[in-house]
N, C-alpha and C positions, 0 to 999 in steps of 0.2 A: 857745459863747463869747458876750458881751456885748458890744457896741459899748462900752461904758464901759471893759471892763477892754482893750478894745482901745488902745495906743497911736496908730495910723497913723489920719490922717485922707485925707477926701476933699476934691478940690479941682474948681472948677466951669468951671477954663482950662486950657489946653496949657502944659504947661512953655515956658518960653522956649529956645530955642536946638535943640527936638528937634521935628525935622521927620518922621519914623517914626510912621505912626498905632499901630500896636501900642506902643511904649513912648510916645506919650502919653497913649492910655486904660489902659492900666498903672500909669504914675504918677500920672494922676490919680485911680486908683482905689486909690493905696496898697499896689501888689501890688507894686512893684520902685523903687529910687531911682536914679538916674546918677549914677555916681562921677566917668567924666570919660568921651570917648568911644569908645564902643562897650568901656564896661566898666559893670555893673548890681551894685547888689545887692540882695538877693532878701526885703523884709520880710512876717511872718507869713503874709498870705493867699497872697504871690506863694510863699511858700515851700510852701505846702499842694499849692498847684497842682502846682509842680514834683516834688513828690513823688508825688503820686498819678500825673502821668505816667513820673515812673522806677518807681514801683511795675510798672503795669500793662508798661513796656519789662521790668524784672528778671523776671516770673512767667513772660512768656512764652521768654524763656533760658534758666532754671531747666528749661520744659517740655520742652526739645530736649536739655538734658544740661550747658548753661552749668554755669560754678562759678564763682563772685564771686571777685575780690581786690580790691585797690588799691594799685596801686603808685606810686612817688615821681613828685612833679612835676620836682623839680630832676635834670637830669640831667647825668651829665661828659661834656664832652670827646671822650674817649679812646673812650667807647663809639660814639658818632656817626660818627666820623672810619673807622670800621670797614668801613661800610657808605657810605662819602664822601656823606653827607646833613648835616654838619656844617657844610662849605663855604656861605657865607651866599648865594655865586654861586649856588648850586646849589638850596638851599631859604633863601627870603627872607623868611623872614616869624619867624623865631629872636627869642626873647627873651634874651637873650645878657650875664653879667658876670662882673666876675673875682673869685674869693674872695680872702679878704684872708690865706688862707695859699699863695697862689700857683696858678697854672691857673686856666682857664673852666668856669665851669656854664652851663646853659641851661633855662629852663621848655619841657618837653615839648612839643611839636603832635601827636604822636601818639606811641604805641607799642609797635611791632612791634620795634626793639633791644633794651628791657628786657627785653620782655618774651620771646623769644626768647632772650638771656643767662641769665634767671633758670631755664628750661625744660631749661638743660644738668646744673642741679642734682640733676632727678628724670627725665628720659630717658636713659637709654643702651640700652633693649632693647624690640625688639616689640611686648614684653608693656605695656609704658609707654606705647604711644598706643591710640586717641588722645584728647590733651586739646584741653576748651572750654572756652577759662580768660576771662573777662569785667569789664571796669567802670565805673562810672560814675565821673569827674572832670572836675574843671574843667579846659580845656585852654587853653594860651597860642599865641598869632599876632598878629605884627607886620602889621596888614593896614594897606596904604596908606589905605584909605577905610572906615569904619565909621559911615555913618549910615541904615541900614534895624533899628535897635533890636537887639532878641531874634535877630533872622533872620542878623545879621551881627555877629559883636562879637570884641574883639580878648582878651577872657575868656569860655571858653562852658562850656556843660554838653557833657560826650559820654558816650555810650556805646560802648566800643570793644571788641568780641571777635573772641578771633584762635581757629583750628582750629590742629593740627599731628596730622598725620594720615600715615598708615604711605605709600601714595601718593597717585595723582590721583583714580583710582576713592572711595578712601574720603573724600576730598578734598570730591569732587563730592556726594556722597549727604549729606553735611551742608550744603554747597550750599545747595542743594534745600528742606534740610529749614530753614533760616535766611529762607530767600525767604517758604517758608509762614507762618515766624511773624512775619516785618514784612507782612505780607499782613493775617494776626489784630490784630497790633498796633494798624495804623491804622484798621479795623474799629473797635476795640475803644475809639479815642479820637476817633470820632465823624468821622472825617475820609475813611473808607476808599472814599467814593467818590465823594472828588475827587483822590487819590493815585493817581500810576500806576507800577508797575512800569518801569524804563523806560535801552531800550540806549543804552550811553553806552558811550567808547573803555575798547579791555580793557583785562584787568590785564598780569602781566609776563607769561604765558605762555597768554592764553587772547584770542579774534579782540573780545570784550564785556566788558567790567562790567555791572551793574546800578543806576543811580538810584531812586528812590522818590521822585517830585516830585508835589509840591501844586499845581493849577492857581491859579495868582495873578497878577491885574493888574500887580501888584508885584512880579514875581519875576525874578532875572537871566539866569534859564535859557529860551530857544525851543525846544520841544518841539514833537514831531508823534504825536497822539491817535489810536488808533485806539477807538472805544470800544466798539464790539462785543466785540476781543478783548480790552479791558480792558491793553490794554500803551501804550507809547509810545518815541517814536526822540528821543533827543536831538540835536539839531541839528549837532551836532560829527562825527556819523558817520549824517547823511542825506545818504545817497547809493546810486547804481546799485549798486551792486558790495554794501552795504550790505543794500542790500533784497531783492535776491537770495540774501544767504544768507539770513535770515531768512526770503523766501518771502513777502514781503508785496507789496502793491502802494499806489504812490502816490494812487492817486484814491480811498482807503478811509480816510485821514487828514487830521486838519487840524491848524491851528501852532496854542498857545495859548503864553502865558505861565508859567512853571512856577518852583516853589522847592525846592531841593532838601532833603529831611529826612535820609534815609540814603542808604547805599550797600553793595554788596558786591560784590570781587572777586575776583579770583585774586592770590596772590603767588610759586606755585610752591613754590621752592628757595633764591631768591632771597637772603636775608635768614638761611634754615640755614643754609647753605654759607657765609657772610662770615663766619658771628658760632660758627660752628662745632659745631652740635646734631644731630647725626650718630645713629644708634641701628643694632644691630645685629639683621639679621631673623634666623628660624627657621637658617637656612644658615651666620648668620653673616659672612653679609657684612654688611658699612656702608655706609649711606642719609643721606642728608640729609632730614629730615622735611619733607612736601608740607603749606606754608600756603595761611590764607584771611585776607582781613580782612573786617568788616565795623561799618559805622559809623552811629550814628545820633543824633541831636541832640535833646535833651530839651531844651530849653533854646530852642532855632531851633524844635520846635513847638509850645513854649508862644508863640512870640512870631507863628509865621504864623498859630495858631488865632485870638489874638487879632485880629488885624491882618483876618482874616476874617466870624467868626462875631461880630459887632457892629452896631450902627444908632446913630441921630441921639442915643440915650440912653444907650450905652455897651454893655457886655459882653455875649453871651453865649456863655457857656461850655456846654460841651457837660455833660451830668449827670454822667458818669463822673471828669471834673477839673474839677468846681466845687469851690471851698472848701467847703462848705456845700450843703448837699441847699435848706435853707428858712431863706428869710429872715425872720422873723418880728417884727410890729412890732404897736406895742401906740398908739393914736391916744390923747391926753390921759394923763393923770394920775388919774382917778378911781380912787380906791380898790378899786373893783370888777372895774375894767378891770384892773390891777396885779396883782390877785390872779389871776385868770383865766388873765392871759398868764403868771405866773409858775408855775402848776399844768401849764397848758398846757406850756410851756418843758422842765419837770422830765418830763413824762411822753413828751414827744420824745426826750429825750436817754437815759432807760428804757429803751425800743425801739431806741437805737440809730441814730435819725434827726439827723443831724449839722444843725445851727442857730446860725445867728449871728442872737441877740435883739441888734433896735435900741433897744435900753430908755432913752437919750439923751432928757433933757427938751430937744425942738427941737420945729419946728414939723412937722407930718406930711408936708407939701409935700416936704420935707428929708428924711424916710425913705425918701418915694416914690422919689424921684428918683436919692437913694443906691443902691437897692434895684435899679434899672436901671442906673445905673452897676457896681456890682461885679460884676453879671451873672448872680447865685447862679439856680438852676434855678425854682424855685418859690416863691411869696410868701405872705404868710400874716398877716391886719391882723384884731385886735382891737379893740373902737370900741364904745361907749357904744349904740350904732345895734346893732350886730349881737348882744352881749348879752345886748339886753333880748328878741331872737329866740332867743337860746342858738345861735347860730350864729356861725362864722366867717368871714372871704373869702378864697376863696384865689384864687390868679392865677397861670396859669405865665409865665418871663420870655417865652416865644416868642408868647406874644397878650395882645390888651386884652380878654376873654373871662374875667369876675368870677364866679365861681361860689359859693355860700354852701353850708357843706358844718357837721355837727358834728364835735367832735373827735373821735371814736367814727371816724366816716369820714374823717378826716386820718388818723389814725393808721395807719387798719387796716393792712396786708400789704398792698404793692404798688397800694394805692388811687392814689399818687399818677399811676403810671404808665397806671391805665385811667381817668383824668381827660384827662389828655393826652395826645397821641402826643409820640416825641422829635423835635427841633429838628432836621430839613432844611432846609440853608439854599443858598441856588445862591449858588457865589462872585460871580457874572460881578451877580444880582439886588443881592449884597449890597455888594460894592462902588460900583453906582451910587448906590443909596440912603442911604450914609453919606456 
């Protein structure tokens, strides 16, 4: 892409009124706009971003057996009130109205009723489980307070997959197998070792849940780190009785600050048994099928990554969810320079190396500084100076380390990556520093 053909500009102040450093180096870098609060929407770059993290969230579900749907935001009534989760006393945070041919709908906060209701269609034997049915949508909550950006908003992105599984045994072995691939996952989007695993009170019929929280200054959650064993206690169930089942000891942890990204629990029977999804085994008796949930927020990690991985000049994104591999900017207008970058530009996008040309008649000052704000991985500046060497400069966004390289060597196969190592960044260094 071209910064010309781009609509969305960049702006050099904080929105007014948004106190949330992730949405407002977001908005001022043109990745997301505030509709009203803690609702976003998501333009071009913001939208790349967010896709390459539901991508790499989908492959790894796909890898364990997930099967994609999408079902309705609007839901009735009558199905809620099944499971008494409809009562506003009960869950408070309902987006709740009445249709104009009589009766309430509500936008979703989650769902385990449809989607349990829909599963009575194609289960009644055995031989039917078990399914891992999955999807990403936007979800609705009435939250009293919504000013930490991406991280909290009263429209978000989720990822929701449920199990329905013959009993607890086969229950648990997908489990298991969902924990390993939010484990990959967060790996996989650059974050994976500041994310921890982490017990939090159970589901309906099991002594834990599972959190996945992000160490952040900023985060609502107090957690206690062990990081030898790479786990952590959520603060809600640190305690004696606690630690003893689990076998740990207190002088082996410490508290930090945490954000929660996913989760995964138990849900039993719970939610069969109301809504009525019953299946008959080999014997021929009938069961209620043994669920799971588990949850995870595309949408809350594009907004802690941001809100993290940044400095005094804006983004950086981690390589695997940057818009753009290379930013590349062409310094003047000389005819020669124009030609160059545009040969150049064509033979990136050849190979497959994804580029946002600042080709924009401004002052270079103005690319630079763009070029650090969006946060794109690698930098790449043509110039009347480098040229007349037949060389380039490239700069990765994680140092001020200029290196003059030919296209030949930009280009090659994985040159970029043995130029640089990737972006470790310490939450606790990078917070103080912004």
């Amino acid at each position: 892409m071209k910064r010309t053909e781009l609509f969305t500009k960049t702006s050099k102040t904080a929105p007014t009124g948004e106190t949330a450093k992730n949405a407002q180096l977001l908005m001022r870098a043109g990745y997301i706009n505030k509709r009203m609060a803690g609702v976003y929407e998501y333009l071009p770059l913001g939208r790349i971003v967010l896709d390459k993290i539901i991508n790499i969230i989908r492959e790894e579900m796909n890898a364990i057996g997930g099967q994609e749907l999408a079902l309705t935001a609007l839901q009735p009534r009558e199905l809620w009130e099944k499971t008494d989760r409809w009562n506003s006393e009960k869950v408070d945070i309902w987006f709740k109205t009445e249709l104009s041919s009589g009766g309430e709908a509500g936008l979703a906060p989650t769902h385990e009723e449809p989607l349990t209701d829909l599963m009575k269609n194609f289960v009644s034997s055995y031989k039917d489980l078990p399914v891992y049915a999955y999807q990403f949508q936007i979800k609705f909550r009435n939250e009293l307070r919504a000013k930490s950006g991406l991280m909290r908003g009263r429209e978000f992105w989720m990822k929701d997959l449920y199990d329905f599984s013959r009993d607890e045994a086969e229950h648990n072995k997908f489990y298991d197998k969902v924990r390993g691939a939010y484990i990959q996952i967060f790996d996989r989007l650059g974050i994976g070792d500041i994310t921890f695993p982490t017990f939090a009170s159970g589901g309906i019929f099991a002594e834990f849940s599972e959190e996945f929280q992000m160490l952040s200054p900023v985060g609502e959650d107090n957690i206690y780190v062990h990081n030898a064993q790479k786990l952590a206690i959520n603060e809600e169930v640190w305690t004696d009785k606690s630690r003893g089942i689990l076998g740990v000891n207190k002088s082996d942890f410490h508290e930090e600050k945490a954000v929660e990204l996913g989760n995964i629990f138990h849900l039993g029977t719970k939610y069969a048994e109301a809504l009525g999804l019953y299946f008959t085994d080999e014997k021929g008796k009938r069961h209620a099928s043994y669920m799971g949930c588990y949850g995870m927020g595309p949408s809350r990690i594009m907004g802690a990554i941001a809100e993290h991985f940044a400095d005094e000049r804006g983004l950086i994104w981690p390589e695997n969810i940057a818009p753009f591999k290379i930013y590349l900017i062409n310094v003047g207008t000389d005819e020669n320079v124009v030609k160059f970058t545009t040969n150049l530009y064509n033979k990136l996008r050849e190979k497959g190396i994804e580029t946002l040309w600042d080709d924009r008649d401004v002052h270079p000052g103005e690319k630079f500084a763009d070029a650090d704000l969006l946060g794109i991985s690698h930098r790449v500046v043509v110039s009347p100076k480098t040229l007349s060497n037949d060389v380039i400069e490239y700069k990765p966004r994680t140092s001020d380390e200029v290196t003059l390289l030919t296209t030949d060597e930009l280009i090659k196969e994985n040159d970029l990556h043995l130029i640089t190592s990737r972006a470790k960044i310490s939450v606790h260094e990078n917070h103080q520093g912004a």
